[in-house]
C-alpha positions, -999 to +999 in steps of 0.1 A: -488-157+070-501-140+037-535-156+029-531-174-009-558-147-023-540-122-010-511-129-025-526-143-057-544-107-062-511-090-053-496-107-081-520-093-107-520-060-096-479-059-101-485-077-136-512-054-148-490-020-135-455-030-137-458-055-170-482-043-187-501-078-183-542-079-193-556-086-154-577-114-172-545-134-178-527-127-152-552-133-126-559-166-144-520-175-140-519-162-103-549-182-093-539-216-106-542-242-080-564-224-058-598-240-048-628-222-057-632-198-023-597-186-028-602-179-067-634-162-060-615-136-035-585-131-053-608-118-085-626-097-062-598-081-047-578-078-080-605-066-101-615-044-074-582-026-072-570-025-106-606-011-112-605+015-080-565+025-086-572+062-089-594+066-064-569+046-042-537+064-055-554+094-040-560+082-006-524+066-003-509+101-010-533+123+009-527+100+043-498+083+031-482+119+022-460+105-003-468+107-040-472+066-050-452+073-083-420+071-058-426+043-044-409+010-048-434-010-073-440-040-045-447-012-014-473+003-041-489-027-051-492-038-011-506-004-007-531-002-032-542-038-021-546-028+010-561+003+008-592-012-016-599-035+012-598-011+038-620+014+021-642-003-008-645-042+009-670-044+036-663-079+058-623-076+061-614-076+093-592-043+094-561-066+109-562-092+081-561-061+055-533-042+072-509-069+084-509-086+056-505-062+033-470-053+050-459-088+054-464-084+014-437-057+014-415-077+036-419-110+014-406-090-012-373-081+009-380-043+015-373-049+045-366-014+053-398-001+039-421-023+065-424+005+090-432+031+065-455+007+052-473-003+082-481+037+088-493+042+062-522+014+057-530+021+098-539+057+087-552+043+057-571+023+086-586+053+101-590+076+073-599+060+041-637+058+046-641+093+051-617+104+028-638+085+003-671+099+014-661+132+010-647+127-026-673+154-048-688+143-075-707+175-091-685+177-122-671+153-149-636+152-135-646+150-099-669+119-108-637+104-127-616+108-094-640+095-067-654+063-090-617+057-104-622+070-145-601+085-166-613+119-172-628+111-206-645+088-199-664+106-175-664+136-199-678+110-224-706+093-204-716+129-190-719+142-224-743+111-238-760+106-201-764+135-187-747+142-148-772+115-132-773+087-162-726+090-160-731+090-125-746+058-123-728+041-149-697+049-134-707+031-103-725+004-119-691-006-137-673-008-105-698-036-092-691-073-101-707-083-134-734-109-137-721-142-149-737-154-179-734-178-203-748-192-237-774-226-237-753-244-267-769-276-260-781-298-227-786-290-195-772-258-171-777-250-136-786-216-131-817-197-146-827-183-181-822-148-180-858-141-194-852-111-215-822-125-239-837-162-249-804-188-247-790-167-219-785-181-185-775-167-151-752-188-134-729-186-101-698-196-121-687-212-154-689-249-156-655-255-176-660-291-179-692-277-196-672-252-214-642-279-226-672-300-243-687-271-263-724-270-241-724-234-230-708-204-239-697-179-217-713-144-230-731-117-213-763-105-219-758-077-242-733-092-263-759-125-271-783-093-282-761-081-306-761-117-322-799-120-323-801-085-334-784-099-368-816-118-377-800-144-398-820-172-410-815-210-421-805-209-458-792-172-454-750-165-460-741-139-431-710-126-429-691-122-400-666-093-401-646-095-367-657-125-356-631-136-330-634-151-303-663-165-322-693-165-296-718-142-323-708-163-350-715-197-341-748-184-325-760-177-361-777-193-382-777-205-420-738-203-436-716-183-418-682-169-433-660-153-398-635-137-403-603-126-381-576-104-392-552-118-362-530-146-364-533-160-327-572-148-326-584-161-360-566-201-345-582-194-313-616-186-333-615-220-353-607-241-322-639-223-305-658-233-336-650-270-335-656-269-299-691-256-297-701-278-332-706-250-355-701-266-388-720-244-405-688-214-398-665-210-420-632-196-406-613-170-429-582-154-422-580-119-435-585-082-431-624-079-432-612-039-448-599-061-484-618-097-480-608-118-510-635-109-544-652-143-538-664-132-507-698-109-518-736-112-523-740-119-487-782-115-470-762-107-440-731-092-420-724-084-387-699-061-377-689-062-339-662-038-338-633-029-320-644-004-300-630+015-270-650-010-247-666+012-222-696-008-220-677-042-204-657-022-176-672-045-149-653-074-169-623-064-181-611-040-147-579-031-167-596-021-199-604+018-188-570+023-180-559+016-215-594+022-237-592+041-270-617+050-294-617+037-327-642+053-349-619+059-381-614+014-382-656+010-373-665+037-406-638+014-425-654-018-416-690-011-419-684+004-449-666-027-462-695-055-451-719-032-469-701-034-497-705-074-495-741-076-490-762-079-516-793-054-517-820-060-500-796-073-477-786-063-436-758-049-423-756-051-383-731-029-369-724-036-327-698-024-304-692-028-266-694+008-257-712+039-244-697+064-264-722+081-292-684+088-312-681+049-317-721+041-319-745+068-339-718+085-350-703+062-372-739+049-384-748+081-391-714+086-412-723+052-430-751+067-443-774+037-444-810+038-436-820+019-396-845-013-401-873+002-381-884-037-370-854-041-348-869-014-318-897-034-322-881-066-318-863-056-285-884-031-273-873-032-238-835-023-251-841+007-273-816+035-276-825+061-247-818+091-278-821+070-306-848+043-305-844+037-340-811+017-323-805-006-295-782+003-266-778-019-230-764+001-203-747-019-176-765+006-149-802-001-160-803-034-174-774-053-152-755-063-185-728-053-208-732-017-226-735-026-261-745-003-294-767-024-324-780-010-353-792-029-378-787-012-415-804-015-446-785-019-477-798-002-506 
């Protein structure tokens, strides 16, 4: 018998690798029907293994001594399922992680691959924990292999951080993240977060809560960026890349968001009647060549695509298929400055640790930081820059997010 997380997990992980699938959706399709126990496991051990996939490649073919490319796509999935239980989950009883993991290759009639299998996860068994304890971690690329990276990215973080700060991001990414949401209105159960105001920590996401428009689900870091933006009751603030819409109904006076994509800019007008933002208006566009009528703003707020390194911990498939995008953030800043009048703000924010996406492309803009916004947020203050703001998921527990606020001339 195959244990309905088990097998709900071992769905995602062949969705994310063989389809292509975001492991958000799938595991929210795999998980349907399960009570909340079961949905709580199956994240962990999905998230956990399309997260630690590297890492666990590498132990499958050192013990397994069969490179995991030629493997049948359900034996690999078993394996790699297996193998994160066995090396990264501490409570599984080594039995439950073994056996069922092979009766997950024979439900998917390989049949013939069950022994092979079945030796391989008992020397995973044995072998995994010290295999991973002796995994180096002195340079970039030996980081990226023993926390599950892409080399970049650990070329990247080691680069802006320094050996010790990449270090520690790396393995702060791979932990669970908090679960957050946003006070809309009434009560929550949980506890404010203290250092974001609105901000609550809670064990899971009320969706009856959710359906009625009362909270918001939105971590730390990405509710700074919003208060970053400063706007004020009878301000216009535009909204550049506002979908799925969680910044823009959080501001206040008239908001204009706007969403270049079809399915995201329907999905961002349904949020807004949902949460009561009347004061948001929803335009379909591309924020790069925004109708003429749309100028003379006291604020905009750019949250960019971005390569996403700071929300790793959320999105588990996201590093596997991250790209940075600082050509599109120049374009866009450049464009909301251009529709705010002078005097005016421009707030610039991306989900990342990567100074390519962040200072860089601030620094490109060539528009002067608004000094008060360190001083507003003190405790979040750019470790290189404290002109800027910049959460790192490894010191203050919440998404990595970028905001600088801009001055337009």
């Amino acid at each position: 018998m195959i244990a309905p997380a088990r097998r709900a997990a071992y769905e995602v992980l062949r969705r994310v690798f063989e389809d292509g699938a975001y492991a958000d959706r799938a595991l929210r399709t795999a998980v349907a029907g399960l009570d909340d126990r079961d949905r709580a496991l199956a994240r962990r051990l999905a998230y956990g293994a399309v997260q630690r996939v590297r890492t666990l490649d590498h132990a499958v073919e050192t013990l397994g001594r069969r490179p995991v490319r030629r493997l049948d796509p359900p034996v690999r999935a078993a394996l790699r399922l297996g193998a994160y239980q066995l090396g990264f989950l501490a409570g599984v009883p080594r039995y439950a992680a073994v056996n069922e993991s092979v009766e997950l290759v024979r439900a998917a009639g390989l049949e013939r691959a069950v022994p092979f299998a079945n030796a391989v996860l008992r020397r995973l068994a044995d072998g995994i924990g010290p295999l991973l304890e002796a995994l180096p971690e002195r340079a970039p690329r030996e980081a990226a292999l023993r926390h599950s990276y892409p080399d970049w990215v650990a070329e990247v973080w080691w680069r802006d951080l320094g050996a010790d700060g990449a270090r520690a991001l790396m393995r702060g990414q791979n932990e669970p993240a908090e679960t957050v949401v946003r006070v809309v209105r009434g009560p929550v159960e949980g506890e404010p977060a203290g250092d974001v105001p609105g901000a609550w920590r809670v064990e899971r996401v009320d969706e009856e809560a959710l359906a009625e428009g009362r909270i918001w689900p939105q971590s730390r870091g990405s509710q700074l960026a919003g208060l970053a933006v400063g706007a004020r009751p009878g301000e216009r603030t535009l909204d550049l890349c506002a979908a799925p819409g969680g910044k823009a109904t959080m501001l206040a006076g008239e908001v204009v968001a706007v969403e270049v994509n079809d399915a995201r800019a329907h999905e961002l007008e349904e949020n807004v009647r949902r949460l009561g933002a009347a004061h948001v208006t929803v335009v379909h566009a591309d924020g790069r060549s925004l109708p003429p009528a749309l100028t003379g703003f006291d604020r905009a707020l750019v949250d960019a695509p971005c390569s996403g390194l700071g929300v790793l911990a959320a999105r588990p498939d996201l590093r596997w298929r991250a790209e940075p995008l600082p050509e599109l953030q120049l374009e866009l800043l450049r464009a909301a400055a251009a529709r705010v009048r002078p005097g005016g703000t421009v707030t610039y924010a991306v989900c990342t640790v990567n100074a390519d996406e962040s200072e860089a492309v601030v620094d490109a803009a060539g528009l002067p930081a608004d000094p008060a916004l360190a001083a507003e947020w003190p405790r979040f203050r750019h470790p290189r820059r404290p002109e800027f703001l910049q959460t790192l998921p490894h010191v203050h527990g919440t998404s990595g997010f970028f905001v600088a606020r801009l001055l337009v001339p």
